[in-house]
N, C-alpha and C positions, 0 to 999 in steps of 0.2 A: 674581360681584361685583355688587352693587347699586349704581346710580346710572343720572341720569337721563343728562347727558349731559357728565359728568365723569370717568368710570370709566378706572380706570389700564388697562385692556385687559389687553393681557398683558404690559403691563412690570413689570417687580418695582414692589413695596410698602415701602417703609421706617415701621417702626413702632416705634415710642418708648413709655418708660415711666420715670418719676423719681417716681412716687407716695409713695416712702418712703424705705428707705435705700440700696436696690439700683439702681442704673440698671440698663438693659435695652436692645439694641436687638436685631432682628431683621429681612434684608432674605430679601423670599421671591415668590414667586410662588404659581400655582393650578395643579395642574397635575392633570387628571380630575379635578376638581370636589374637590380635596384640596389642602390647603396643600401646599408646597415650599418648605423654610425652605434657604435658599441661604449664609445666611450668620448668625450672631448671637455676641452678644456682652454679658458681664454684669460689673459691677462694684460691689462692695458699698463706697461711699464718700458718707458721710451726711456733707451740709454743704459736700464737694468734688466735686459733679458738675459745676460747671463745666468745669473742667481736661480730662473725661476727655468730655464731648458729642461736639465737634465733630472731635477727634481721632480718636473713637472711629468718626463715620460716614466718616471718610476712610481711615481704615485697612481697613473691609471694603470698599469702594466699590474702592481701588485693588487688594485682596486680588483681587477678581473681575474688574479690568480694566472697571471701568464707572466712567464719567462722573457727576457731578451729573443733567445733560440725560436720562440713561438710566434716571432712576428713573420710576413712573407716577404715584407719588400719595405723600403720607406719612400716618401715622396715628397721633395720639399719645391719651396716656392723659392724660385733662385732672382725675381727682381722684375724690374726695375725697382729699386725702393733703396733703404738708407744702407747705405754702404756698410755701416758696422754690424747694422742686425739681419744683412746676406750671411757676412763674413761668419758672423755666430752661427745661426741654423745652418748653412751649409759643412761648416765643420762637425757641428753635433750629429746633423745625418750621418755623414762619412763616417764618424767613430761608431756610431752604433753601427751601422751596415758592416763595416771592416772590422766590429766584433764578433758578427755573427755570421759573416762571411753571405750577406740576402742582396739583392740587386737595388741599384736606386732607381728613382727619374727626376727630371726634374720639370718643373710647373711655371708657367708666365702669367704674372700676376695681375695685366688689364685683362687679358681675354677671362680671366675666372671672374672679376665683374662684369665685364660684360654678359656673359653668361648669365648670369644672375638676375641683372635687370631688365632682359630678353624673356624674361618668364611675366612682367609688368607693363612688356615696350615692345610693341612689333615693326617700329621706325627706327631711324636711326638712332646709334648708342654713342656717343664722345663720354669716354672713360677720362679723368682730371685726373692727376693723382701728383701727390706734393713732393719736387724735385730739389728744393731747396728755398731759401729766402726767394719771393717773389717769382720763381720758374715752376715748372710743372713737366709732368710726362701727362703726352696727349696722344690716344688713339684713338680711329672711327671705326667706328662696326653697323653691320645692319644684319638681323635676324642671326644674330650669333659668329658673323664671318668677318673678320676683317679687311676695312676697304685701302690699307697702307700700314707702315711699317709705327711703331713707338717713338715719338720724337718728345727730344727736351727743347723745351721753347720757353720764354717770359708768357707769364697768364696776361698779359695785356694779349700777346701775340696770340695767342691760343683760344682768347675770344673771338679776335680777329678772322683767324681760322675756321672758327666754330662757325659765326655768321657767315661767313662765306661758300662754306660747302657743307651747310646742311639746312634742312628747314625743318621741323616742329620738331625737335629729337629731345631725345632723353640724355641728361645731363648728370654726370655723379662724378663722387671722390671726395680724395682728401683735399684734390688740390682746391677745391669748391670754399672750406672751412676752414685752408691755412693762406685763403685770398680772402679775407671778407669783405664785399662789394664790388669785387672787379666782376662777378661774372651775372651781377644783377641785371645788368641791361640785355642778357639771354633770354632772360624770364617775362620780362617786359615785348620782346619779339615774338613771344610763342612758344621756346623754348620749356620743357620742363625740367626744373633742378629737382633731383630725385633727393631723401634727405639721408643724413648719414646711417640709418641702417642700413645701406648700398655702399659705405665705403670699406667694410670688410667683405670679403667671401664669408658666408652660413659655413657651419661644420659640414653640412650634407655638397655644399656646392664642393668644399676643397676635396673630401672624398672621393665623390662623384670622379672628381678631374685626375685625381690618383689611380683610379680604378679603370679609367680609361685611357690611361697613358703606357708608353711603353719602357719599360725599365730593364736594364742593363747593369754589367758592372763598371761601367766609366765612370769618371769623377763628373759631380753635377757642376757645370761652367756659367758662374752669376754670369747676369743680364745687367751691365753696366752702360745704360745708355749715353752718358753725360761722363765728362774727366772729373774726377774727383778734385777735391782744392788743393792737394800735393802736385796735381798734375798741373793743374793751372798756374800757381806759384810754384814752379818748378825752378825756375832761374831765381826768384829770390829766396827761396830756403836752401838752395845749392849754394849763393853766396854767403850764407850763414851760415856754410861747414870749410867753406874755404874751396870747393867744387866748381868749376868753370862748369856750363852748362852743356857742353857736348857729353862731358865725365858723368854728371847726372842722368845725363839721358841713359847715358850704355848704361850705367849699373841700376837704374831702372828697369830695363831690357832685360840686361841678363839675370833679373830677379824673377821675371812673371817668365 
């Protein structure tokens, strides 16, 4: 486990994930330089992950007879993904860590696919992952490295992309299963579409990436690639408070 001088030692890791519509958690340790997933727990409920967060860590926590205090660290997935279930998990980490006074980190949520389908795919990886109506976050990886930065593109465009700078690669995501048939003509080129059990991280993958991460007491900072649609209708729901749009802006500013 990485870290300077924060490292959960050898107390379990609790690690999070709400990137999309699946929550996820996974409480584990390292044990021979190999994850030991102790306990986990998934729930596919898009829109109500509140409900099931904190529930959800208290129910394995007492499952295994441990304490809040007994955890070493938490790790969560801070994004790219649906802005509400960042804002969720990353708050529920910070309270539990700020209860116990334990370090966080936080996780990027293509490379832990990618990661994943690197154990299936020794060419290139294009990670799909569903950005919104018709857009998508798309990154390229080969043998687990990233060959550029997370961008939000339209899935037309990101085919586009995909054909053009790769050839026989492996194909996964959400954004695959929330486009259906834009990315069919990949498969028809040679491409392989991997199928949706490649569009979440395994308990052992999210662990795994907790456990080799390095953790701190800063706040974990989501991975907001794309403006969110306050941002982009910024001028017209400022005129719907009566807000000229420079005044929106600042006290947008001076909020983040």
């Amino acid at each position: 486990m990485t870290s300077a001088d924060c490292s959960p030692d050898t107390k379990p890791v609790l690690a999070l994930n709400c990137c999309e519509e699946r929550l996820q958690m996974v409480l584990g340790t390292e044990d021979a330089s190999s994850p030991q997933v102790l306990a986990s727990a998934e729930w596919t409920v898009p829109g109500r992950a509140v409900g099931f967060i904190a529930p959800g860590i208290q129910s394995m926590l007492s499952a295994l007879g441990l304490k809040p205090g007994d955890i070493g660290g938490v790790a969560c997935v801070r994004g790219p993904g649906s802005f509400t279930g960042l804002r969720l998990i990353l708050a529920a980490a910070a309270g539990f860590a700020a209860g116990v006074n334990i370090p966080t980190t936080g996780l990027d949520y293509l490379p832990l696919l990618a990661g994943q389908a690197a154990t299936v795919h020794e060419g290139s990886i294009l990670v799909v992952t569903y950005a919104r109506r018709g857009q998508v976050y798309l990154q390229h990886f080969r043998q687990g490295t990233a060959l550029g930065p997370t961008e939000a593109m339209r899935a037309t465009d990101a085919v586009e992309s995909i054909r053009k700078n790769a050839v026989n690669s492996a194909v996964l995501g959400s954004g695959l299963r929330k486009n259906p048939g834009v990315f069919d003509v990949l498969a028809e080129e040679g491409h392989k579409l991997l199928p949706p059990a490649f569009d979440n991280p395994s308990s052992t993958a999210l662990l795994e990436a907790a456990l080799n991460a390095t953790f701190d007491f800063e706040d974990i900072r989501p991975r907001y690639i794309r403006m969110s649609d306050a941002e982009e209708n910024l001028e017209t729901f400022a005129a719907k408070r009566g807000l000229s749009p420079e005044e929106a802006r600042k006290r947008l500013h001076d909020y983040e």
